[in-house]
GUNUFI-233537 format. One record per residue (C-alpha): x, z, y; residue in three letters; residue number from 0. Coordinates in nm, 2 decimals, padded with zeros to 4 digits, always signed. Layout:
GUNUFI-233537
       xx       zz       yy   rest    nr
        X        Z        Y    ALA   NUM
...
This chain:
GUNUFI-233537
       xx       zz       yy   rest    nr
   +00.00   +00.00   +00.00    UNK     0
   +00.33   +00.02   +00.19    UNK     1
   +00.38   -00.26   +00.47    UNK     2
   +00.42   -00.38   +00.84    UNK     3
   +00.32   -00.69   +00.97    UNK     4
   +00.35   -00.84   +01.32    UNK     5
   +00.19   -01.15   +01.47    UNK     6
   +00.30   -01.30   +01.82    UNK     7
   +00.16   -01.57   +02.04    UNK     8
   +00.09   -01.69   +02.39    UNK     9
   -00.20   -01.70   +02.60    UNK    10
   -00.28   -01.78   +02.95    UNK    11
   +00.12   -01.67   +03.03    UNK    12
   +00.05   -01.33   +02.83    UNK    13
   +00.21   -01.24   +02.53    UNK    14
   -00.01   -01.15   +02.27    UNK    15
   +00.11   -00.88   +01.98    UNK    16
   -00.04   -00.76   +01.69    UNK    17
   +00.13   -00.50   +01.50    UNK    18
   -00.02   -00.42   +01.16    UNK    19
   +00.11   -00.09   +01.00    UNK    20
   -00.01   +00.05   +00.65    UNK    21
   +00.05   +00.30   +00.46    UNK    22
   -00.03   +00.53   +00.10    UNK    23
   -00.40   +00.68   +00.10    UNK    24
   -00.65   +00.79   -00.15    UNK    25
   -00.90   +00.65   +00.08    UNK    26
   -00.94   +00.39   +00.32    UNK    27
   -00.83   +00.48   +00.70    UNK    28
   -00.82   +00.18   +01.02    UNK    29
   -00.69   +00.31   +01.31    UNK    30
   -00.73   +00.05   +01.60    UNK    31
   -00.57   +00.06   +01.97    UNK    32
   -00.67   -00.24   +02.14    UNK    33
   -00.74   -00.37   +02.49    UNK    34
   -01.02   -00.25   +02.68    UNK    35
   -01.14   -00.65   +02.69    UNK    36
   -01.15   -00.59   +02.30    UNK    37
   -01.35   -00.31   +02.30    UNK    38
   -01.63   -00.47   +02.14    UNK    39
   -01.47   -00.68   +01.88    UNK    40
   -01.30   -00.30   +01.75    UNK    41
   -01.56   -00.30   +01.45    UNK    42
   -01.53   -00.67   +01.35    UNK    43
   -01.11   -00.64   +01.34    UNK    44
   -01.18   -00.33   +01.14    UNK    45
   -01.39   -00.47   +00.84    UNK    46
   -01.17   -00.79   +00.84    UNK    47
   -00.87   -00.62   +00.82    UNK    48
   -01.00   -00.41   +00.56    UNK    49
   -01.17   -00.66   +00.32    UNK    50
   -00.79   -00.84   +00.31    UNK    51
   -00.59   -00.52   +00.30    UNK    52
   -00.83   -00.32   +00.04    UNK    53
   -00.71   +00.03   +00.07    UNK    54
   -00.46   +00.26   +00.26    UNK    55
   -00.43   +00.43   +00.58    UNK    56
   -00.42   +00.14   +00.87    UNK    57
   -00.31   +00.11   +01.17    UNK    58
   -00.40   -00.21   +01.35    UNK    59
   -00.26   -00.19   +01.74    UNK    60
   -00.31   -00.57   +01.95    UNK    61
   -00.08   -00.58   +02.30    UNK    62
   -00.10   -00.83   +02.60    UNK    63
   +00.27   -00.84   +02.72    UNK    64
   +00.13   -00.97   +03.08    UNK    65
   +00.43   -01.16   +03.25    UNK    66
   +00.48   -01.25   +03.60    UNK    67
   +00.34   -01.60   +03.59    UNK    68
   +00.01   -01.50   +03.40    UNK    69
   -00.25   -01.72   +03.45    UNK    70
   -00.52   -01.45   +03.50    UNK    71
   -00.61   -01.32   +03.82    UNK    72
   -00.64   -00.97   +03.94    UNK    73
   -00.94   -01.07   +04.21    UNK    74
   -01.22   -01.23   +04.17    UNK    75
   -01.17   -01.50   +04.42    UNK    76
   -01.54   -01.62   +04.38    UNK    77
   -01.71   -01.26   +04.39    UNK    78
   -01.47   -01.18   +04.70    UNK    79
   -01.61   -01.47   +04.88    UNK    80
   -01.96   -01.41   +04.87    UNK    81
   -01.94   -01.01   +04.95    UNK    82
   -01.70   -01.15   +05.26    UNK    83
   -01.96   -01.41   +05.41    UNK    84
   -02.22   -01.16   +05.32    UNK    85
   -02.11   -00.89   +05.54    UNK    86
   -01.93   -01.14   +05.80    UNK    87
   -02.27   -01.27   +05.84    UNK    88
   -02.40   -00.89   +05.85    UNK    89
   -02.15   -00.76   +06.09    UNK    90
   -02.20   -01.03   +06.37    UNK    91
   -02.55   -00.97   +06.33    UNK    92
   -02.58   -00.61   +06.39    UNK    93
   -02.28   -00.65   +06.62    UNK    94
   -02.03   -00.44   +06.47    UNK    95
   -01.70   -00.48   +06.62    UNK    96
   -01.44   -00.22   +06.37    UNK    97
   -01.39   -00.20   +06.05    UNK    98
   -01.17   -00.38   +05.79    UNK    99
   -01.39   -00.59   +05.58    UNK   100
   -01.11   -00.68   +05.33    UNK   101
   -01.06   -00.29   +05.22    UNK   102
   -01.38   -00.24   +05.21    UNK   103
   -01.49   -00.58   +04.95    UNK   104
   -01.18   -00.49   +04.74    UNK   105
   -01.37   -00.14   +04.67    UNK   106
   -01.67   -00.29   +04.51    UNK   107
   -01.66   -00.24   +04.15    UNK   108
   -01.61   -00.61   +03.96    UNK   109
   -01.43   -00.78   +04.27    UNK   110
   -01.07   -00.62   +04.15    UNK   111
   -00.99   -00.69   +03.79    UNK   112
   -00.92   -00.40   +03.58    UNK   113
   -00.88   -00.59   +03.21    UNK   114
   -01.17   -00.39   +03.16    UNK   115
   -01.41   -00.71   +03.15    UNK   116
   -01.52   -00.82   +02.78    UNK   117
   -01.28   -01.05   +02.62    UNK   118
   -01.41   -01.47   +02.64    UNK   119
   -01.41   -01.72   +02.35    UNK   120
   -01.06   -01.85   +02.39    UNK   121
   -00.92   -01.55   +02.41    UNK   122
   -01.12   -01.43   +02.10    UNK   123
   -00.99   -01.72   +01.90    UNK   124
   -00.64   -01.66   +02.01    UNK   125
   -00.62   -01.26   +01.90    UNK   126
   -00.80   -01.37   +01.59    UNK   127
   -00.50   -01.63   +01.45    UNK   128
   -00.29   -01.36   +01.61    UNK   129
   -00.45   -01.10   +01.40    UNK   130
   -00.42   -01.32   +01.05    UNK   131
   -00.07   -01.40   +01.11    UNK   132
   -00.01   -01.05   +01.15    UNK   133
   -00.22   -00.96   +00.80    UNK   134
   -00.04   -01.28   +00.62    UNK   135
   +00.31   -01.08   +00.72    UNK   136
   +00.19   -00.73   +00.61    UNK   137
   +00.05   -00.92   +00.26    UNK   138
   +00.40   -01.08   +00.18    UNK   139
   +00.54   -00.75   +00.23    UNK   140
   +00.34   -00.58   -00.01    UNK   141
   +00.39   -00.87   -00.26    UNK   142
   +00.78   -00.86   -00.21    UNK   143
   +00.77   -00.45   -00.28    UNK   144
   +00.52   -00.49   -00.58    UNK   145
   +00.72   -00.74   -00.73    UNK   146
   +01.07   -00.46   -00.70    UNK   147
   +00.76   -00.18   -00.80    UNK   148
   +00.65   -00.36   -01.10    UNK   149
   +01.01   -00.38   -01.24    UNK   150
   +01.06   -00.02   -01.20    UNK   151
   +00.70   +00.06   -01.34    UNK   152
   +00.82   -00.14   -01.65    UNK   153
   +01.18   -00.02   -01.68    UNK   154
   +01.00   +00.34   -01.66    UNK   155
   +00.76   +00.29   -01.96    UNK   156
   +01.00   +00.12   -02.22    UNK   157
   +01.21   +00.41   -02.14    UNK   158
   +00.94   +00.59   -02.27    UNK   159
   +00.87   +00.38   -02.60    UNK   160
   +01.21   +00.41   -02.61    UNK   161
   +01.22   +00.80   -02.62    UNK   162
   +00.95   +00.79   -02.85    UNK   163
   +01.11   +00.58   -03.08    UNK   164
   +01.38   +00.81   -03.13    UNK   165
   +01.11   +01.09   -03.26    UNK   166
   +01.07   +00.95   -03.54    UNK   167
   +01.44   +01.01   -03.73    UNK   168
   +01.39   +01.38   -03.58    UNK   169
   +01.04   +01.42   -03.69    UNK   170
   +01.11   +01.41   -04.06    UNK   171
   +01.42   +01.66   -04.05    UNK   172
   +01.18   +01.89   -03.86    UNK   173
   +00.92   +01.88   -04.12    UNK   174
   +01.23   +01.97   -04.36    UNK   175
   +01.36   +02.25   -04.14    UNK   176
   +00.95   +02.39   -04.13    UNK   177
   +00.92   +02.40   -04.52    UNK   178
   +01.26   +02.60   -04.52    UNK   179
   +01.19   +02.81   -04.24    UNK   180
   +00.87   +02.92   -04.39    UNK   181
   +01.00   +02.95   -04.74    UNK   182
   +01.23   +03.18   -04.61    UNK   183
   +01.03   +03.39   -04.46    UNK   184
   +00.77   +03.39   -04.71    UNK   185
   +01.06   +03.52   -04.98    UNK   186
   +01.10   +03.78   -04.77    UNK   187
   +00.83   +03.98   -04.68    UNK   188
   +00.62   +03.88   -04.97    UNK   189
   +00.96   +03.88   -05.21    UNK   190
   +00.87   +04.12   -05.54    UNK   191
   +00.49   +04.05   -05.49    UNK   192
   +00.26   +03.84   -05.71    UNK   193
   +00.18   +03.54   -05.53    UNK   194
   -00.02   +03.22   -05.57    UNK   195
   +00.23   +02.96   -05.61    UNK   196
   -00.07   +02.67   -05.52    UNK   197
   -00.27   +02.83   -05.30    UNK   198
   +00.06   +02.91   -05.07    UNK   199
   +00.15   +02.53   -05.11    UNK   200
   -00.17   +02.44   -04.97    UNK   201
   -00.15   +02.66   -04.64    UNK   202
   +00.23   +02.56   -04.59    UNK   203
   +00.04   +02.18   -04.59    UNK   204
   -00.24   +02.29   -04.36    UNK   205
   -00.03   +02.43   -04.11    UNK   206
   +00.25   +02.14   -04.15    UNK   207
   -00.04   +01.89   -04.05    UNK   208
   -00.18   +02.14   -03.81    UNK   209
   +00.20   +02.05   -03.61    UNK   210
   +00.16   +01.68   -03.69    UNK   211
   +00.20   +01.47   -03.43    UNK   212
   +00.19   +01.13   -03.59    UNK   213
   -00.16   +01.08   -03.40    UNK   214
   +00.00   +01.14   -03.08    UNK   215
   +00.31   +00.91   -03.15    UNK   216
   +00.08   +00.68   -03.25    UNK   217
   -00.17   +00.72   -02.94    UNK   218
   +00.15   +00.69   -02.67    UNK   219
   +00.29   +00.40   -02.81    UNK   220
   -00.03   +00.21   -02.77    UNK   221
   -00.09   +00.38   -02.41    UNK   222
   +00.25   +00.25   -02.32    UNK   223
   +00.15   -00.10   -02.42    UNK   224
   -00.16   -00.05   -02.26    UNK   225
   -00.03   -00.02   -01.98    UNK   226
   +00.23   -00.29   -01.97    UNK   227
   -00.10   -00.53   -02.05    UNK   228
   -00.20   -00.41   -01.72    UNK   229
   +00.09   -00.43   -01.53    UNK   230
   +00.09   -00.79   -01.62    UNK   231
   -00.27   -00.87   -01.52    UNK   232
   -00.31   -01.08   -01.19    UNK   233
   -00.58   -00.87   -01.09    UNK   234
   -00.51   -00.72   -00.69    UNK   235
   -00.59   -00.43   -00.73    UNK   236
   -00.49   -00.23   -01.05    UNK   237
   -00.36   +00.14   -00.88    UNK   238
   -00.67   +00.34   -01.03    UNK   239
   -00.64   +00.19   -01.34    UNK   240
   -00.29   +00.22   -01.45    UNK   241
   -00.30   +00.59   -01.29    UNK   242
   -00.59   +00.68   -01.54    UNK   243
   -00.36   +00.55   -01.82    UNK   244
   -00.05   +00.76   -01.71    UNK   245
   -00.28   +01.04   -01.76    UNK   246
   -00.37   +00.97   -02.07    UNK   247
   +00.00   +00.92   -02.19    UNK   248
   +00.11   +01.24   -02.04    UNK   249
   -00.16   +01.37   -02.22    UNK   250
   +00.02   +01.27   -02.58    UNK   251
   +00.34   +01.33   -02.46    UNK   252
   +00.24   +01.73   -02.35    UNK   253
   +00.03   +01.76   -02.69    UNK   254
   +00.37   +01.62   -02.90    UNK   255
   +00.56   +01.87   -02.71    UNK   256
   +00.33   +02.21   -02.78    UNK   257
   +00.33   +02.05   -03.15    UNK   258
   +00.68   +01.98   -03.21    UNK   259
   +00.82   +02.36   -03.24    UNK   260
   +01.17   +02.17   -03.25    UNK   261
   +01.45   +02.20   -02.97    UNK   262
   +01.57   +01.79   -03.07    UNK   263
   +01.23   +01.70   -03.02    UNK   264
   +01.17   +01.90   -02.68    UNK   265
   +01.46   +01.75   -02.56    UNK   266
   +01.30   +01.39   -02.60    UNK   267
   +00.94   +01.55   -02.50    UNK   268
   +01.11   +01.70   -02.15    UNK   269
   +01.32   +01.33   -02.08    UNK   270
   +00.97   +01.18   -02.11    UNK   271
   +00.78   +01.39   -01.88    UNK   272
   +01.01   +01.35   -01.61    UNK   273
   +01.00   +00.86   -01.66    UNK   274
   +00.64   +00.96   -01.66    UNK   275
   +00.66   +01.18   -01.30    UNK   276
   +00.93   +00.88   -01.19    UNK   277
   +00.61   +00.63   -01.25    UNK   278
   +00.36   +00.85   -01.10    UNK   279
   +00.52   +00.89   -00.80    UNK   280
   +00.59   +00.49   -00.80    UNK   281
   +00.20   +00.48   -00.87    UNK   282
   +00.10   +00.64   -00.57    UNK   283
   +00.22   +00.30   -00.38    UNK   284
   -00.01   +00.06   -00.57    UNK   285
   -00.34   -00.09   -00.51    UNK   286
């Protein structure tokens, strides 16, 4: 959701600017500071920019660099003119000799310009190609960092598959280590004492499946795919979806580590967890 765009052009001897900033939000956000002649275009630059940028916190801000050869005036010349013959025509009729009719017309709200009047047509059309020049810049930003984002999202969950494929030599030494561990301890607080050769099989199997964690391998390594399918998808906007399925793999991974009861196998659990933060965090940036 990361970018900046900017968008420049001419206009009547102004420079026109639109600077286009966005970045990482739940939610949607548009911030816009615009010219007062703008003021009632603010909700249509609003919903266009949003509808192309989707999601992130916005801030849209359009500038008229006015130079010294500007085209527009600061007086309205035709306005001026009518209040002067007006009150000429006023003043020689009542006979009033003082008074400066020049200060006086230049205090009359609309005959000085303020750039408070509503924007016209052609000035319209010029903000708005300024406007999509400036969105077209922020969109190639985001496409040049999701491009060095989706590497890294990638790198991050082979790692992964990776890690998990290196459970699997441990997993069947643990099992080995568990039978032993319990044998041991069964011979010695139970040595001496009649015991049920079967039925204490058949508990040592129930609590060796109860610290399986085939399922969970199994569950990971198809999350992890999962989300690679995703990843590869040319669908814009994918953030929510591939956030959902980091869950769910950190959900496997945090179930393999309470199961595992093995210090190899925590080590592999712990390297996981933190690719799995790395992606998150990376996660946070994407549509």
């Amino acid at each position: 959701m990361t970018g900046y765009g900017l968008g420049v052009s001419d206009w009547k001897g102004m420079k026109v600017r639109v600077e286009i900033k966005s970045l990482n939000a739940r939610t949607s956000e548009v911030r816009c500071k615009l010219p007062l002649s703008l003021r009632d275009k603010e909700l249509e630059v609003r919903q266009w920019v949003l509808n192309e940028l989707h999601r992130g916190k916005i801030d849209i801000n359009i500038i008229y660099d006015e130079s010294e050869n500007a085209s527009t005036s600061l007086i309205n010349k035709s306005l001026f003119k009518r209040y002067y013959k007006e009150l000429s025509g006023l003043k020689d009729e009542l006979g009033i000799r003082e008074g400066d009719l020049i200060q006086s017309i230049m205090r009359i709200p609309a005959v000085l310009s303020t750039g408070e009047n509503l924007s016209d047509e052609e000035e319209w059309v010029c903000v708005k190609s300024v406007l999509h020049d400036a969105v077209l810049a922020i969109q190639k930003y985001r496409i040049d960092e999701g491009r060095v984002l989706s590497g890294e999202l990638q790198s991050g969950v082979r790692k992964i598959s990776d890690l998990l494929i290196s459970v699997t030599p441990l997993e069947s030494e643990r099992i080995v280590r568990m039978k032993d561990r319990l044998r041991k301890l069964f011979d010695e607080y139970l040595s001496g004492q009649l015991t049920d050769q079967n039925r204490f099989e058949q508990e040592l199997i129930y609590y060796i499946e109860k610290l399986d964690i085939s399922e969970e391998k199994v569950r990971l390594a198809q999350h992890c795919q999962y989300f690679l399918d995703e990843l590869g998808l040319p669908e814009p906007e994918k953030g929510r979806k591939l956030g959902f399925i980091a869950q769910e793999m950190g959900r496997e991974i945090n179930t393999m580590g309470a199961k595992a009861q093995d210090s190899d196998i925590q080590f592999l659990v712990v390297a996981m967890k933190d690719e799995l933060e790395k992606i998150k965090e990376q996660l946070a940036n994407i549509l």
